[in-house]
N, CA, C and O atoms as a Tripos MOL2 file, in Angstrom:
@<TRIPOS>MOLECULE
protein
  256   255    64     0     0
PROTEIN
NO_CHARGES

@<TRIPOS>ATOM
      1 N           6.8290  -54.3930  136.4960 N.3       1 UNK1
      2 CA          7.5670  -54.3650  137.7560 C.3       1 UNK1
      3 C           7.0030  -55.4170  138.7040 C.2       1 UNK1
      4 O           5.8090  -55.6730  138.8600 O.2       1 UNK1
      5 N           8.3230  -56.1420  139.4790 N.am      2 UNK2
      6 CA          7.1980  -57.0070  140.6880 C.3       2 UNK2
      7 C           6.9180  -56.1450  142.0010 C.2       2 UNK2
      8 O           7.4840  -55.1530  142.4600 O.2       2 UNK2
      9 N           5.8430  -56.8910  142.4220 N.am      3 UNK3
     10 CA          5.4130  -56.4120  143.7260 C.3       3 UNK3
     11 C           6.3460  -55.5270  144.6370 C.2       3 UNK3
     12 O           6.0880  -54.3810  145.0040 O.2       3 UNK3
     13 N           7.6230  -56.3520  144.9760 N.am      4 UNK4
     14 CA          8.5540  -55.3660  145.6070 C.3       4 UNK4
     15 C           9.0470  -54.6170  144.7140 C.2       4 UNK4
     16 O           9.8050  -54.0290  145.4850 O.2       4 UNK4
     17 N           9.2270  -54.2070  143.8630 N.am      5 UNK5
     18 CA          9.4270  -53.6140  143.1840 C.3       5 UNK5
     19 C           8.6050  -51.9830  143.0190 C.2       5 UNK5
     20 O           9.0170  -50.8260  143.1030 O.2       5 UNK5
     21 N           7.3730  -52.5530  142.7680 N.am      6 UNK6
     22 CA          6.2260  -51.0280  143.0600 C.3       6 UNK6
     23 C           6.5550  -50.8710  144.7010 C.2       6 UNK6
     24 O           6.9100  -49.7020  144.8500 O.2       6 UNK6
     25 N           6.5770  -51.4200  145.7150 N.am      7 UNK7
     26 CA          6.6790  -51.3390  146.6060 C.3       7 UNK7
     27 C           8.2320  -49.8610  146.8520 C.2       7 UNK7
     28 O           8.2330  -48.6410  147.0170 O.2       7 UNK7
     29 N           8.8560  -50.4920  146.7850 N.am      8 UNK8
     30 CA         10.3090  -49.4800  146.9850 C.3       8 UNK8
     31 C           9.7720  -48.5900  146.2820 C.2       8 UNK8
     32 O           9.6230  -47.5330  146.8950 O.2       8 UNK8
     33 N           9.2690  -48.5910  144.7950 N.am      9 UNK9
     34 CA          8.9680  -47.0760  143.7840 C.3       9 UNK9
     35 C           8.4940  -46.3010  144.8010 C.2       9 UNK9
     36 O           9.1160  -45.3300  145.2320 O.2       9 UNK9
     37 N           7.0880  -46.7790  145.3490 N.am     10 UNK10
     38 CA          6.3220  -46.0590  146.4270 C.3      10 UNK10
     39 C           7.1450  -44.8100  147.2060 C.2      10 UNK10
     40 O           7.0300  -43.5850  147.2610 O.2      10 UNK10
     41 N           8.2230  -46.0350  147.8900 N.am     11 UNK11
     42 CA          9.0320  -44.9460  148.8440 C.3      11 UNK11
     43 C          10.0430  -44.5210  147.6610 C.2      11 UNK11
     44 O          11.1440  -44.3420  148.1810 O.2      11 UNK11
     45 N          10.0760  -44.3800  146.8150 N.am     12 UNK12
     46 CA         10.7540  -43.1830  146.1990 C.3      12 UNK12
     47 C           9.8420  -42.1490  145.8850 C.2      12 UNK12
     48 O          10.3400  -41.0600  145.6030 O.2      12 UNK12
     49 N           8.7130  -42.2510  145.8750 N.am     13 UNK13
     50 CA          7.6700  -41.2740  145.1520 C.3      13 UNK13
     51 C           7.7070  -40.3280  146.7260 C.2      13 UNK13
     52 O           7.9070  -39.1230  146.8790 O.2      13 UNK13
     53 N           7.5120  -41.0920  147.4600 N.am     14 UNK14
     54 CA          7.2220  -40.7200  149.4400 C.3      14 UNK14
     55 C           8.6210  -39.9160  149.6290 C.2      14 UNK14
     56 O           8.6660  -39.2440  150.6590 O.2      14 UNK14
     57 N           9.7940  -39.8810  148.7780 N.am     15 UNK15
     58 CA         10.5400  -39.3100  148.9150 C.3      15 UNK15
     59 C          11.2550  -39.6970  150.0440 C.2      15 UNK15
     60 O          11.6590  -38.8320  150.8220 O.2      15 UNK15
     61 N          11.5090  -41.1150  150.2800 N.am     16 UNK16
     62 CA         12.3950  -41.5590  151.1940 C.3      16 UNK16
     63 C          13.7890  -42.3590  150.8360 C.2      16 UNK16
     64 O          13.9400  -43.3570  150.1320 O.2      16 UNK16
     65 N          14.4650  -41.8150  151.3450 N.am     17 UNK17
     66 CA         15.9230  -42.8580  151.2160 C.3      17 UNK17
     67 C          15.8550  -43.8460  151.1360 C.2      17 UNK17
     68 O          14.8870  -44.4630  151.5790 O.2      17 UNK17
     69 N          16.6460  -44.2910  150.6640 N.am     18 UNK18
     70 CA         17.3540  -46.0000  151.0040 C.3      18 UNK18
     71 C          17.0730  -46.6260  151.8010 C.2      18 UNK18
     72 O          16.1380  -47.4200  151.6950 O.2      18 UNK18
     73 N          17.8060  -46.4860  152.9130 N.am     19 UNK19
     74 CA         17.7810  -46.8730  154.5000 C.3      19 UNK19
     75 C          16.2460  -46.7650  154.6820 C.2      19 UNK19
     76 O          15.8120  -47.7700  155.2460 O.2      19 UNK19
     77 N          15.1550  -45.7240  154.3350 N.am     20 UNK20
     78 CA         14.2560  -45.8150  155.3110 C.3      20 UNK20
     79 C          13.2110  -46.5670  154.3980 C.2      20 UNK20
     80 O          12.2870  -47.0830  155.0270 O.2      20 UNK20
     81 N          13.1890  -46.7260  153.0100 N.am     21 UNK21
     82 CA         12.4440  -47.5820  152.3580 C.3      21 UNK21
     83 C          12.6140  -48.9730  152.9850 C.2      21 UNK21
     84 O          11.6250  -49.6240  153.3180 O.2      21 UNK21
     85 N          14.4410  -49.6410  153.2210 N.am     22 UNK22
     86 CA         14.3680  -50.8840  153.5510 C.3      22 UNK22
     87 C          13.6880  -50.7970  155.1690 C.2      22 UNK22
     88 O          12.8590  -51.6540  155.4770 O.2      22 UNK22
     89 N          14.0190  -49.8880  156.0250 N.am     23 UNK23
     90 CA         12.6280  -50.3430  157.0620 C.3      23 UNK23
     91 C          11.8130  -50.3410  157.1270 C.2      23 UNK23
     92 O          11.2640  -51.1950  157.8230 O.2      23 UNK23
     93 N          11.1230  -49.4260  156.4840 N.am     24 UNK24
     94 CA         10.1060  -49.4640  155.9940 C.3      24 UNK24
     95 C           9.6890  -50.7490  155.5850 C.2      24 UNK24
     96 O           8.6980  -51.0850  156.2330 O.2      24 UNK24
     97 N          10.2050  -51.9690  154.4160 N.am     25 UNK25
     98 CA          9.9810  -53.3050  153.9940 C.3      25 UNK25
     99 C          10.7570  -54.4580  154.5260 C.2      25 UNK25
    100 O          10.8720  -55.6110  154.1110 O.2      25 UNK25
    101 N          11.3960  -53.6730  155.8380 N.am     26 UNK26
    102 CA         11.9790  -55.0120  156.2050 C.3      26 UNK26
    103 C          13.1540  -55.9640  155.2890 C.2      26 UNK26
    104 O          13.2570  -57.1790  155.1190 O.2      26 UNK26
    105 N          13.7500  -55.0990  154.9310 N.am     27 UNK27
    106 CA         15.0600  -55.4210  153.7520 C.3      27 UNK27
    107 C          16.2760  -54.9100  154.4480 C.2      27 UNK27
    108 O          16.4130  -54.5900  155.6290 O.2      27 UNK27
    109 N          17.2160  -54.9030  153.3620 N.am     28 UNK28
    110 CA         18.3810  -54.4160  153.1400 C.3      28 UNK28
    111 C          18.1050  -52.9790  152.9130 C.2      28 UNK28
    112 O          16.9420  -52.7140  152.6090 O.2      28 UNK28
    113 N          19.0550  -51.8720  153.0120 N.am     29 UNK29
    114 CA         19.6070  -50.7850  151.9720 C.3      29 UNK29
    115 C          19.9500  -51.2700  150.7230 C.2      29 UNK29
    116 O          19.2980  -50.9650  149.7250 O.2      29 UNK29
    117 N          21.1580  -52.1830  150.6790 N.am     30 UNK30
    118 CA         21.4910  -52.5900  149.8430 C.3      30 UNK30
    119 C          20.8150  -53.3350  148.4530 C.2      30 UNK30
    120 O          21.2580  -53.3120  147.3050 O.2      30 UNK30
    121 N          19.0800  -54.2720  149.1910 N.am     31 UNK31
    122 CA         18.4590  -54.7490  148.3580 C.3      31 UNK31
    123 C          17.6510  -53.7250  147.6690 C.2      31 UNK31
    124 O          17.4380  -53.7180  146.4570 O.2      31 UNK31
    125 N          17.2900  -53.0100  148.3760 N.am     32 UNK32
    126 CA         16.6010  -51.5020  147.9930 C.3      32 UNK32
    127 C          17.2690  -51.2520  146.7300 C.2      32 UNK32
    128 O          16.7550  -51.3840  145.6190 O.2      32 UNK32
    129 N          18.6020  -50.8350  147.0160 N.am     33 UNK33
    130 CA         19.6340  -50.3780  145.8380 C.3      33 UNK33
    131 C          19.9190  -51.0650  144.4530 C.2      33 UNK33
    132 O          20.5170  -50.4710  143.5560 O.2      33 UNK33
    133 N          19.3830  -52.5550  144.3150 N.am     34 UNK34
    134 CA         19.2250  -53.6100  143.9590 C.3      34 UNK34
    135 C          17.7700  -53.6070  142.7700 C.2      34 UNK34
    136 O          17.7090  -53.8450  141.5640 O.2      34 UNK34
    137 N          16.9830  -53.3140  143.5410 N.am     35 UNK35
    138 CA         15.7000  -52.9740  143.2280 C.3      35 UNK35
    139 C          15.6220  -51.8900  142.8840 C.2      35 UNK35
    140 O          14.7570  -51.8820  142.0080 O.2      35 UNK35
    141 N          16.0370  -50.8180  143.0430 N.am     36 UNK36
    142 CA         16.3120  -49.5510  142.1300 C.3      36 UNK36
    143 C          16.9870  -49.8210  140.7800 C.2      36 UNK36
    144 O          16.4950  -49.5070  139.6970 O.2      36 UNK36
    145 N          18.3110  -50.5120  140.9770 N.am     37 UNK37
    146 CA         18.7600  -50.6020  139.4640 C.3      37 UNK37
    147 C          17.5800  -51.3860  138.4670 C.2      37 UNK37
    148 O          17.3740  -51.2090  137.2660 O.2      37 UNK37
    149 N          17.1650  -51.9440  139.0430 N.am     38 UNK38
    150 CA         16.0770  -52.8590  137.9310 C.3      38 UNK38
    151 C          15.0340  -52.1340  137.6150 C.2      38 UNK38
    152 O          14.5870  -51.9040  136.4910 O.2      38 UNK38
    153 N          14.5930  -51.7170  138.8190 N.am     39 UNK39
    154 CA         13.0240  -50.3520  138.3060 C.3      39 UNK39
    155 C          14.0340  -49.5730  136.9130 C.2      39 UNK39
    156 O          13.7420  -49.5400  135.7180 O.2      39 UNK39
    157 N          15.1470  -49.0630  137.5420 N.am     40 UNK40
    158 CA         15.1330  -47.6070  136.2480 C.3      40 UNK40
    159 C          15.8020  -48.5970  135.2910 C.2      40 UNK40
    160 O          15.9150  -47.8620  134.3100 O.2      40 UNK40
    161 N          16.4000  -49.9500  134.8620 N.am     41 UNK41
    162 CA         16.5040  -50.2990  133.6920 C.3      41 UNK41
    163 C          15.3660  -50.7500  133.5920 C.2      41 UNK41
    164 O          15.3900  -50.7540  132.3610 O.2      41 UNK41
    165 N          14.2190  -51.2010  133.8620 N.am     42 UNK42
    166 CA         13.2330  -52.1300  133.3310 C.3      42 UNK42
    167 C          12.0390  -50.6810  132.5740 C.2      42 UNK42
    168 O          11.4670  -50.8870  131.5040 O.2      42 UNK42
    169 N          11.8500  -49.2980  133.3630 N.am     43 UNK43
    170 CA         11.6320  -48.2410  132.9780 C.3      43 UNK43
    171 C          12.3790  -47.2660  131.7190 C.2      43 UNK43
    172 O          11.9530  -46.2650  131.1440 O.2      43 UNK43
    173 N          13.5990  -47.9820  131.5790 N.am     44 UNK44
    174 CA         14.5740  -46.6260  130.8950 C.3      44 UNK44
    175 C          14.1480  -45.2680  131.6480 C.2      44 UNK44
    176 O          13.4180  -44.4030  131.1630 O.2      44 UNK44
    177 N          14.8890  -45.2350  133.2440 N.am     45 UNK45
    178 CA         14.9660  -43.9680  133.5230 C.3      45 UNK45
    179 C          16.6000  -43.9970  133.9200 C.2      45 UNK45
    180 O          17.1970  -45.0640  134.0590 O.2      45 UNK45
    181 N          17.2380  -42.6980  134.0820 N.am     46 UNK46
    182 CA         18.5860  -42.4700  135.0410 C.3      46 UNK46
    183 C          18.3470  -42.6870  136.0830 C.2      46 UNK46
    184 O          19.2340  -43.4330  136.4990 O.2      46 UNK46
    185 N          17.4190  -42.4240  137.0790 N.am     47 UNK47
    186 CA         17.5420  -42.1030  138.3670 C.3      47 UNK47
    187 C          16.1120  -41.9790  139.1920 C.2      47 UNK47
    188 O          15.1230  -42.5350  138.7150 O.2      47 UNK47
    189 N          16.0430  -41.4790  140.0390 N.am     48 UNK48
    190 CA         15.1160  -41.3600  141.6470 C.3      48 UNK48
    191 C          14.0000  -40.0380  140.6060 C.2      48 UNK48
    192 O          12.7900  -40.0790  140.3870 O.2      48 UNK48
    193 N          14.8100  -39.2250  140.2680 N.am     49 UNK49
    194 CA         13.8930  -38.1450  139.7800 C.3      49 UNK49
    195 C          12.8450  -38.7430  138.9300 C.2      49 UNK49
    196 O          11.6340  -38.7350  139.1520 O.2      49 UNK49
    197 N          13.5280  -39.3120  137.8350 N.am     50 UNK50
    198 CA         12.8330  -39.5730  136.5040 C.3      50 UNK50
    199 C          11.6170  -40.5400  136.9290 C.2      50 UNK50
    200 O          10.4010  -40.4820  136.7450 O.2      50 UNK50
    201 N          12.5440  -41.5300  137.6310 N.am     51 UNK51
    202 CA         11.2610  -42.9720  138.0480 C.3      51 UNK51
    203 C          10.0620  -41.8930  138.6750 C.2      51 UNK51
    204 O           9.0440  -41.6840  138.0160 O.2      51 UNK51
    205 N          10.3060  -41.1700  140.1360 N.am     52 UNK52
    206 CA          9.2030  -40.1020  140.3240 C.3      52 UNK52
    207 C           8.2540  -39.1680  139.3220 C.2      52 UNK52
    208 O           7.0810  -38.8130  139.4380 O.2      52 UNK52
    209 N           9.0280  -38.9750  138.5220 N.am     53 UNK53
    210 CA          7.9220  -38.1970  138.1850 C.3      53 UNK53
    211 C           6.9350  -38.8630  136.6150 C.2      53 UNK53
    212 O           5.9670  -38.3720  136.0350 O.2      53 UNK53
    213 N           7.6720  -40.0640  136.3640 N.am     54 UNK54
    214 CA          6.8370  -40.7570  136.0280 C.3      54 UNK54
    215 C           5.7860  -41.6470  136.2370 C.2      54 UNK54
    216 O           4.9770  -42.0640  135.4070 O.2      54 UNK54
    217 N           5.8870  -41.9370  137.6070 N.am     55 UNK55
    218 CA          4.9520  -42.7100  138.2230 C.3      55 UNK55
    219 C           4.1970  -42.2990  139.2890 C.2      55 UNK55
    220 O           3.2170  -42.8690  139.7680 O.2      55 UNK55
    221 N           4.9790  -40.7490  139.8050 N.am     56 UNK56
    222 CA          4.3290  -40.1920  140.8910 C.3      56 UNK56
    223 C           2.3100  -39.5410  140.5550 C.2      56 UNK56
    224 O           1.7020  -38.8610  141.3820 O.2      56 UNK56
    225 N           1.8110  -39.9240  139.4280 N.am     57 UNK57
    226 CA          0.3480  -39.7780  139.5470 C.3      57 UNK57
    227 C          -0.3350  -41.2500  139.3740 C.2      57 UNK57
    228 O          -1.5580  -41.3890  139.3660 O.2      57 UNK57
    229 N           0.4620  -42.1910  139.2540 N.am     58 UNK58
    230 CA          0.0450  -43.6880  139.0080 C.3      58 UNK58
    231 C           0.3410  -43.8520  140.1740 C.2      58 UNK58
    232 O           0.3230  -42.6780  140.5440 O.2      58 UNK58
    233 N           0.6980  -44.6330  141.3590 N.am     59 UNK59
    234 CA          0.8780  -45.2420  142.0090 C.3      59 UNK59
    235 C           0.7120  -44.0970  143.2790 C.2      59 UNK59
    236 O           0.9950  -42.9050  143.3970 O.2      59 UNK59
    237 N          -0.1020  -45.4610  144.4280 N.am     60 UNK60
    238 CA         -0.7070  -44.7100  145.2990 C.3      60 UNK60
    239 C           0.1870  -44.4570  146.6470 C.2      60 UNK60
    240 O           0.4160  -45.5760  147.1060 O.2      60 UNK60
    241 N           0.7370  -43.5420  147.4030 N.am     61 UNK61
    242 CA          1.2410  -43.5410  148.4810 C.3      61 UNK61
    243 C           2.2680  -42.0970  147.6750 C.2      61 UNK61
    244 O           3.3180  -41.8030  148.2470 O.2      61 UNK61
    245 N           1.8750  -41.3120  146.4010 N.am     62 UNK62
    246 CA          2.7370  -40.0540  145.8810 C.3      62 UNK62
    247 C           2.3680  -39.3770  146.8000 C.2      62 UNK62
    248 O           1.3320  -39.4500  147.4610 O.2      62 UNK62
    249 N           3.6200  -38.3700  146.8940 N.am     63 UNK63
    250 CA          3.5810  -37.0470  147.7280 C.3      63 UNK63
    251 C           2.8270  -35.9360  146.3510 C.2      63 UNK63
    252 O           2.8750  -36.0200  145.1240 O.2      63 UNK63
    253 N           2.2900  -35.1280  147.1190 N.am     64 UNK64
    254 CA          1.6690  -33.8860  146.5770 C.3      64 UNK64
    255 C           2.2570  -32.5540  146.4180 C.2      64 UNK64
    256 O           1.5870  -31.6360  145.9460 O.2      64 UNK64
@<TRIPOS>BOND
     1     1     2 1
     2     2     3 1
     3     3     4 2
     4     3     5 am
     5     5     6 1
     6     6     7 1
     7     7     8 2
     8     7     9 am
     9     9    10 1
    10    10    11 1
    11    11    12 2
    12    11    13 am
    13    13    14 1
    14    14    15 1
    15    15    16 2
    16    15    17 am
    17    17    18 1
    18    18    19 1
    19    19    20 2
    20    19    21 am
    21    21    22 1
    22    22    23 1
    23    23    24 2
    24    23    25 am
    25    25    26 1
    26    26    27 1
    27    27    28 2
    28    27    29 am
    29    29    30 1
    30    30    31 1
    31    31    32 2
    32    31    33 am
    33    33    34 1
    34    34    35 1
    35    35    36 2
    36    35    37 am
    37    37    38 1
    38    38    39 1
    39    39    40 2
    40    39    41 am
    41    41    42 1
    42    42    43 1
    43    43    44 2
    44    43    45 am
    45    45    46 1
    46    46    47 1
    47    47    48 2
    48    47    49 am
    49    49    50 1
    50    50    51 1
    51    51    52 2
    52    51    53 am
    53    53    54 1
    54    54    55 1
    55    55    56 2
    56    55    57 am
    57    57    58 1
    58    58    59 1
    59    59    60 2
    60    59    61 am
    61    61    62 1
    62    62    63 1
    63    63    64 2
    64    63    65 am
    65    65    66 1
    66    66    67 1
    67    67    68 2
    68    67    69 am
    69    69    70 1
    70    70    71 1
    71    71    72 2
    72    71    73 am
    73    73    74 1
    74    74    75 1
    75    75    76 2
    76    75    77 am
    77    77    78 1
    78    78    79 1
    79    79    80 2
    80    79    81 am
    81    81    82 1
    82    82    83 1
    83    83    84 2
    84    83    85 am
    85    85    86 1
    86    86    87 1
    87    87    88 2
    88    87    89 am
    89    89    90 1
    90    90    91 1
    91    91    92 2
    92    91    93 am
    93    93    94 1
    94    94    95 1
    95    95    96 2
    96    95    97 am
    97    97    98 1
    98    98    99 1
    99    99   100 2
   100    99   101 am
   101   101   102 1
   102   102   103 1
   103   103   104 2
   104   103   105 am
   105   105   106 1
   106   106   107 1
   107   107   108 2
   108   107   109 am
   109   109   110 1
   110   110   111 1
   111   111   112 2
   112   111   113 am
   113   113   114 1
   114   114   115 1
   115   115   116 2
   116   115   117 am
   117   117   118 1
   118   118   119 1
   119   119   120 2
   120   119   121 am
   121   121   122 1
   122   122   123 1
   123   123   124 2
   124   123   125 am
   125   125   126 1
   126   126   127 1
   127   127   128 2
   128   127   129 am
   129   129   130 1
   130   130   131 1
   131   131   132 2
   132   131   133 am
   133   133   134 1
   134   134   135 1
   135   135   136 2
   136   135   137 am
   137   137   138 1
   138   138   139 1
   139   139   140 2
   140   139   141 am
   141   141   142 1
   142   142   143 1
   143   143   144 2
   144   143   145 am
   145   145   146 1
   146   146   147 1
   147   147   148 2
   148   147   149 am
   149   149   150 1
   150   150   151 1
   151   151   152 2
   152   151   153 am
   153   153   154 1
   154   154   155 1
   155   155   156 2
   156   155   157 am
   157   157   158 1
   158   158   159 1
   159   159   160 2
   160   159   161 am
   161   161   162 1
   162   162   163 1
   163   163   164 2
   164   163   165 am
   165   165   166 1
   166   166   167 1
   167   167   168 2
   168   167   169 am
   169   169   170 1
   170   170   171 1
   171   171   172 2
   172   171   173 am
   173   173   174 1
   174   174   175 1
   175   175   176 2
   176   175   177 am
   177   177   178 1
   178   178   179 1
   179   179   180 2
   180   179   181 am
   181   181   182 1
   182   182   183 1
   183   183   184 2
   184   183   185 am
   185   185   186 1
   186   186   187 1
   187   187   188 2
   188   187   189 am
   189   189   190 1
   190   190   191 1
   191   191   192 2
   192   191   193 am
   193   193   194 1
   194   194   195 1
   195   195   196 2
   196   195   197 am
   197   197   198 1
   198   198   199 1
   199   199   200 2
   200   199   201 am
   201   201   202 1
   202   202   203 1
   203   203   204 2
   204   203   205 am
   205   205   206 1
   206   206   207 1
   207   207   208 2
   208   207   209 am
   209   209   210 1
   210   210   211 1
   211   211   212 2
   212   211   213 am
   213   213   214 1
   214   214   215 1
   215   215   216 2
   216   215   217 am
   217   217   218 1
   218   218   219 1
   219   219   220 2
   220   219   221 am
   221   221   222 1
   222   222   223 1
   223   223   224 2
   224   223   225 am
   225   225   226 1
   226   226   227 1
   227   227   228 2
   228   227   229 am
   229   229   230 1
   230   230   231 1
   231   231   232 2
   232   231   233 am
   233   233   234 1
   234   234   235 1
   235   235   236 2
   236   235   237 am
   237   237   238 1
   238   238   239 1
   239   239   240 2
   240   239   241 am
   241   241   242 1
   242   242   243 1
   243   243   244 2
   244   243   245 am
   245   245   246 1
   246   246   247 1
   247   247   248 2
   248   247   249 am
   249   249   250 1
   250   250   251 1
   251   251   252 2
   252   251   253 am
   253   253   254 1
   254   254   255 1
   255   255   256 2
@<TRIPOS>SUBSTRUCTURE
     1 UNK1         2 RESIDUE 1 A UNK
     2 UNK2         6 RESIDUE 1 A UNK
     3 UNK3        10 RESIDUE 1 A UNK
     4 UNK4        14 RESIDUE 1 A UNK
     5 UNK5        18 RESIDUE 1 A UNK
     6 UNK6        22 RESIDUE 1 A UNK
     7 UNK7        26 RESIDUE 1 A UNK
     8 UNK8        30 RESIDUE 1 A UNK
     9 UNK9        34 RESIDUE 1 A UNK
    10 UNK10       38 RESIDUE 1 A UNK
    11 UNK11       42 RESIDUE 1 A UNK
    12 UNK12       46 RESIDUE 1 A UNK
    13 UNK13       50 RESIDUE 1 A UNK
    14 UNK14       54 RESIDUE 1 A UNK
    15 UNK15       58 RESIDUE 1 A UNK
    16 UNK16       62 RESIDUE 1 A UNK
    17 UNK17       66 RESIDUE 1 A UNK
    18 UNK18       70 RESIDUE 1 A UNK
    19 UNK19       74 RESIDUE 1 A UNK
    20 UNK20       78 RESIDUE 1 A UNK
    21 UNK21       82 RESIDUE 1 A UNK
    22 UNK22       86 RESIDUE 1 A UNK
    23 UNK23       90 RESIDUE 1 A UNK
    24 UNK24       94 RESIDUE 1 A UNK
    25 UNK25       98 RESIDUE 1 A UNK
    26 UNK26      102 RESIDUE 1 A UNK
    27 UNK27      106 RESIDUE 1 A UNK
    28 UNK28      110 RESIDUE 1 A UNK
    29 UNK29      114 RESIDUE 1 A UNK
    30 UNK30      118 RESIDUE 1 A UNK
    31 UNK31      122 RESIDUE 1 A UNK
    32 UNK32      126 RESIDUE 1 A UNK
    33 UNK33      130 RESIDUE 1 A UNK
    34 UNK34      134 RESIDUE 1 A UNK
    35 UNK35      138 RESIDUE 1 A UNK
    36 UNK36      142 RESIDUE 1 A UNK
    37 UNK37      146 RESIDUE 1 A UNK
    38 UNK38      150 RESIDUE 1 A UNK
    39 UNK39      154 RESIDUE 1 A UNK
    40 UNK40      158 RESIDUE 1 A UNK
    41 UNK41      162 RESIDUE 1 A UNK
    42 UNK42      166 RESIDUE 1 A UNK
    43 UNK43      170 RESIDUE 1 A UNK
    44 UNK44      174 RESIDUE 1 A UNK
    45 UNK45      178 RESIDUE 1 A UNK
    46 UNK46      182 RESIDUE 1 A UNK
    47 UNK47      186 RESIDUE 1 A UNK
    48 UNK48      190 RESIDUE 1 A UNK
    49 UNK49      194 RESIDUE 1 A UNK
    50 UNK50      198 RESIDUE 1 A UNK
    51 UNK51      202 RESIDUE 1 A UNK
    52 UNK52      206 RESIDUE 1 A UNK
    53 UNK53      210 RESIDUE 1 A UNK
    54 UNK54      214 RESIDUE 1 A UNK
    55 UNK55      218 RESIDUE 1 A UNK
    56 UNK56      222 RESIDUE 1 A UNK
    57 UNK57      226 RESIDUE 1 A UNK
    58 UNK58      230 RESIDUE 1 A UNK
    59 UNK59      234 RESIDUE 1 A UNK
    60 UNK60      238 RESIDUE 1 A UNK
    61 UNK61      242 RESIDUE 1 A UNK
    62 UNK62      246 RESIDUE 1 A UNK
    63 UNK63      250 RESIDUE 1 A UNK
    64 UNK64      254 RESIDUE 1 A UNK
């Protein structure tokens, strides 16, 4: 994954939307959405769940 890339995962693990990941990075929603499709094809996951709970003990900024 690139940098922005772990970056957005983060705020999916943080359990944040769209919208608040890209303010969070100073983006788009839309690029967010962008960067999601590539995390879960570059992962083989479906979705927000799967990417989470595969990466939610690797990467630092997981909710508990």
């Amino acid at each position: 994954l690139s940098q922005r890339e772990i970056e957005v995962l983060q705020g999916v693990i943080q359990r944040l939307r769209n919208r608040e990941i890209a303010e969070k990075l100073g983006i788009e929603a839309g690029t967010v959405k962008r960067h999601l499709e590539n995390i879960y094809a570059k992962l083989g996951v479906s979705g927000r769940a799967e990417a989470r709970l595969l990466f939610q003990n690797v990467l630092p900024g997981r909710s508990t």
